[in-house]
N, C-alpha and C positions, 0 to 999 in steps of 0.2 A: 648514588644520588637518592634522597629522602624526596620521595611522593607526598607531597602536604594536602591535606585531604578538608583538612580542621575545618574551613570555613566555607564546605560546599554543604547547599543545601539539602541535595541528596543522603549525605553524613551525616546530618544532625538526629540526634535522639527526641522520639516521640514521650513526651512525657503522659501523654495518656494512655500508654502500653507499657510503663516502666515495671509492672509489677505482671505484668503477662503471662508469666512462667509460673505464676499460681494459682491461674484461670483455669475452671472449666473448660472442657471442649464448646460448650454453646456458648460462653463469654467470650472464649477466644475470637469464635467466628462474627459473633457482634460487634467486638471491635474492629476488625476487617471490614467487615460490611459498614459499619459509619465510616472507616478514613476512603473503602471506595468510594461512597457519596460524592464526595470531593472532586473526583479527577471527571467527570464531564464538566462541572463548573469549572474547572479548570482550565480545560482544553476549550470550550465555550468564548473565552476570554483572546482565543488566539484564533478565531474565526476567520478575520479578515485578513490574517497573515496564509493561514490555510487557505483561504481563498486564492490569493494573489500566488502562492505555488503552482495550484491547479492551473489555473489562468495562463502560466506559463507550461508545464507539463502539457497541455494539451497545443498548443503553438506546435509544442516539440514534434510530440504524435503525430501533427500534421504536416509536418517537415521533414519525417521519417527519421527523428530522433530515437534516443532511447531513453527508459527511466532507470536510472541505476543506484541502488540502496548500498550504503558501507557501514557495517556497525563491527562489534567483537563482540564477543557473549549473548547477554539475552538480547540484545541492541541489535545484532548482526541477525540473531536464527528470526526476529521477529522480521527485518527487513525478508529475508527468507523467505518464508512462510508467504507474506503478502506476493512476492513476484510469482511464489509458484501458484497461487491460488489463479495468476491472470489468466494464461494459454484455457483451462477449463471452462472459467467465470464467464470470459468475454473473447475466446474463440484469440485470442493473440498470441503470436509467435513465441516462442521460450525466450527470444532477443531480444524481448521490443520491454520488458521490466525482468533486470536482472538486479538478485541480489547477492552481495560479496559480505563473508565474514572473515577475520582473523584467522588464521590457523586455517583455513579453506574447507572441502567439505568435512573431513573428522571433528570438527571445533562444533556439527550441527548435533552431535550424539554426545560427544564427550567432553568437559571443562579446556580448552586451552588461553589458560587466563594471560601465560606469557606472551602469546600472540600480538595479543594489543598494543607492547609496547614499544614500538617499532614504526615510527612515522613512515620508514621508505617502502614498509610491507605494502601497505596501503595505497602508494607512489604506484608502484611494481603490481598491484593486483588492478585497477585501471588500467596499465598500459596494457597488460595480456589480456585484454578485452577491445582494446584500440579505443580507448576512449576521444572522442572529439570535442570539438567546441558546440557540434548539435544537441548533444545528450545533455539531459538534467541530470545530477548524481545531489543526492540528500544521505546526508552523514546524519549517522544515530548514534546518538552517546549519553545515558540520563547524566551523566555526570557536566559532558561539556567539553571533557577533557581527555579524551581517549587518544593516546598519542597516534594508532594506525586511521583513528577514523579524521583527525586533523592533518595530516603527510597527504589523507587521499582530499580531502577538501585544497587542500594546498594547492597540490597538482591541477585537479581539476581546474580549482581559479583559472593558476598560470596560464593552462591550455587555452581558455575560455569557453569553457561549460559551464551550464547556468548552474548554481549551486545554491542548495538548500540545507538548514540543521533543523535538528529536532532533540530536543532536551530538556532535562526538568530544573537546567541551572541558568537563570539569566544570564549569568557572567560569563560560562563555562568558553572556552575559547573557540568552540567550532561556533557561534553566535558570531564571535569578530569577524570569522572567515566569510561565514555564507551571505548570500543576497539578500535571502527571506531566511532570518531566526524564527524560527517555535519553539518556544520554552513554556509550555505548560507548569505552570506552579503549584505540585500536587503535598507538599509539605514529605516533611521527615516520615518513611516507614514504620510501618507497625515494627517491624525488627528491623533494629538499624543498619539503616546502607545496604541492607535487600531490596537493589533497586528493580528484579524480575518481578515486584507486587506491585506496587502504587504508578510507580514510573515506567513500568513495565507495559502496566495497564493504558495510559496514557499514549505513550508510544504508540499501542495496537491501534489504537482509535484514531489516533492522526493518520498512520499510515491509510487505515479504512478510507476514509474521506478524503486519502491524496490518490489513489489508486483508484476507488469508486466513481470519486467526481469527475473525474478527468478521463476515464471511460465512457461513462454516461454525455462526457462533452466531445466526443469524437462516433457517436451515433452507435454504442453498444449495447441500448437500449430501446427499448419501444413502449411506453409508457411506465411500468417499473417492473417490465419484464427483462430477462436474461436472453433476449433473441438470437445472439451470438454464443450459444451454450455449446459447448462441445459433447454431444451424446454418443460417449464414450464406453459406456457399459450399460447394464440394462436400465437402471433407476436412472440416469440420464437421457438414454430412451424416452422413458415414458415422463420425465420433466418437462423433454421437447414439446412430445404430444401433447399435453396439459399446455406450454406455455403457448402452443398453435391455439388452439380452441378459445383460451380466454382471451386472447386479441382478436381472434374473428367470430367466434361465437358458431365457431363450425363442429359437432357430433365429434367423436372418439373416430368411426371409421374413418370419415374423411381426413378430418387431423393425421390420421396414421397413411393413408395413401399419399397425401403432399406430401407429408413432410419424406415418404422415401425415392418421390419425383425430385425432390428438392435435394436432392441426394445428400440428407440429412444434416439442412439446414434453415435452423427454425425461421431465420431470419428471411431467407429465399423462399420459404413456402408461406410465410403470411403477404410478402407482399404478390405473391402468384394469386393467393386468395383474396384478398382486399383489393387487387387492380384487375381480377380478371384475363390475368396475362399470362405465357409461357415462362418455362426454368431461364430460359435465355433472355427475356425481354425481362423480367425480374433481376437477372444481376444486371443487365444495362442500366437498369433506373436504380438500384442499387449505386451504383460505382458513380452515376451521374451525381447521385444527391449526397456521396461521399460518404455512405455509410447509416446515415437519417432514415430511419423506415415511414416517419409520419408524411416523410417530402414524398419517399419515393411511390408510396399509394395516391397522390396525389392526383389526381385527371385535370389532363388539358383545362385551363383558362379559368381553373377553380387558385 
């Protein structure tokens, strides 16, 4: 069976890079650097679709769903990447934003481009996760048409998980499948159908803003700090400390005493500090206000 490629927009040749291969090193990089320009106005364009993901994702969050990423290649290790980044970022379980690629974890080091092509992989890599109908799963594909990442979109539907794509092809077919399409339009690559650069790039920046916002909207923040930071090693450590002080405007000692009453956690020792209160009476109003630190500093009848 012939793969017809001809008319995605992904494929198509940049004709302002056709002579590229006789560029300078600093021309090369120029060129790059103009077609990136491109991909925030791009993504820019699919705002309120981004939004209306979020919007959902965080329903999820609050329902004790989960967020589940399916790509292959650079589509899959990007989803990757973003899940593993959450348990640190924002103190959340390894369960609660998982991502799945093709070929499973050796496809994150090493090319397994056959992987992808296999709708039931994708069926089969959901179900040994126990996927439900509470989980969001978001299919990544710049193409559109990634057979494992459309079999797991499938599935998901079927089940009734809310479903999401993220793509650089309008047409591409996980767009028919999902709820919410994102198909950022970032044109043909500097080298063609090198979709890990333009669309690659694209990609990162949705996911950012699908993982960030929807964090930020389930109270893993406190003003545009990381209060849910896991300090985990030393330089995390002292992020905490830094991130205790500049919310209460408390000294380095003290910041370092809460935060190890707080049995190191940023989020529990700012609201001990800001409401005056005990580690125990701090996660009360924690848990109360569902995670919110502006509610939970709050005092009586303000």
């Amino acid at each position: 069976m012939v793969c017809k490629i001809d008319n995605l927009l992904t494929e198509q040749e940049n004709m302002k890079t056709k002579d590229i291969d006789r560029k300078s090193p600093l021309e090369v990089i120029k060129l790059m650097n103009n077609e990136d320009k491109k991909v925030a106005l791009a993504v820019e364009k699919e705002l309120p679709k981004i939004s209306n993901a979020v919007e959902k994702i965080i329903e999820v969050f609050n329902n004790d769903g989960r967020l589940i990423y399916i790509g292959a290649g650079t589509s899959g290790r990007l989803g990757i990447l973003d899940a593993a980044e959450c348990p640190p970022t924002f103190g959340t379980s390894h369960k609660k934003v998982i991502g799945l690629i093709a070929g499973g974890e050796n496809a994150l080091i090493k090319a397994i481009e056959g992987a992808e092509d296999n709708p039931k992989l994708g069926q089969e890599d959901l179900m040994n996760i126990n996927l439900t109908k509470n989980d969001v799963v978001v299919g990544i594909a710049a193409s559109g048409r990634t057979p494992y990442v459309i079999g797991g979109l499938q599935y998901a539907k079927k089940i009734g998980a809310f479903t999401v794509s993220i793509s650089c092809n309008p047409a591409g077919k996980i767009n028919e499948i999902a709820k919410i399409p994102i198909a950022p339009v970032v044109g043909p690559e500097v080298l063609t159908g090198s979709t890990r650069l333009k669309a690659g790039t694209a990609q990162k920046m949705v996911l950012n803003m699908l993982s960030t916002a929807s964090m930020i909207g389930t109270g893993k923040a406190y003003h545009n700090l990381m209060v849910d930071v896991q300090p985990t090693n030393e330089k995390l450590i002292e992020r905490a400390k830094r991130i205790i002080m500049m919310a209460t405007g408390v000294n380095y000692k003290t910041s370092e005493n809460v935060l190890e009453k707080s049995n190191f956690k940023p989020k529990v020792a700012i609201v001990m500090i800001e409401a005056g209160c005990s580690y125990q009476e701090a996660l009360v109003r924690i848990e109360k206000e569902e995670g919110f630190v502006h509610k939970a500093i709050k005092k009586e009848g303000m």
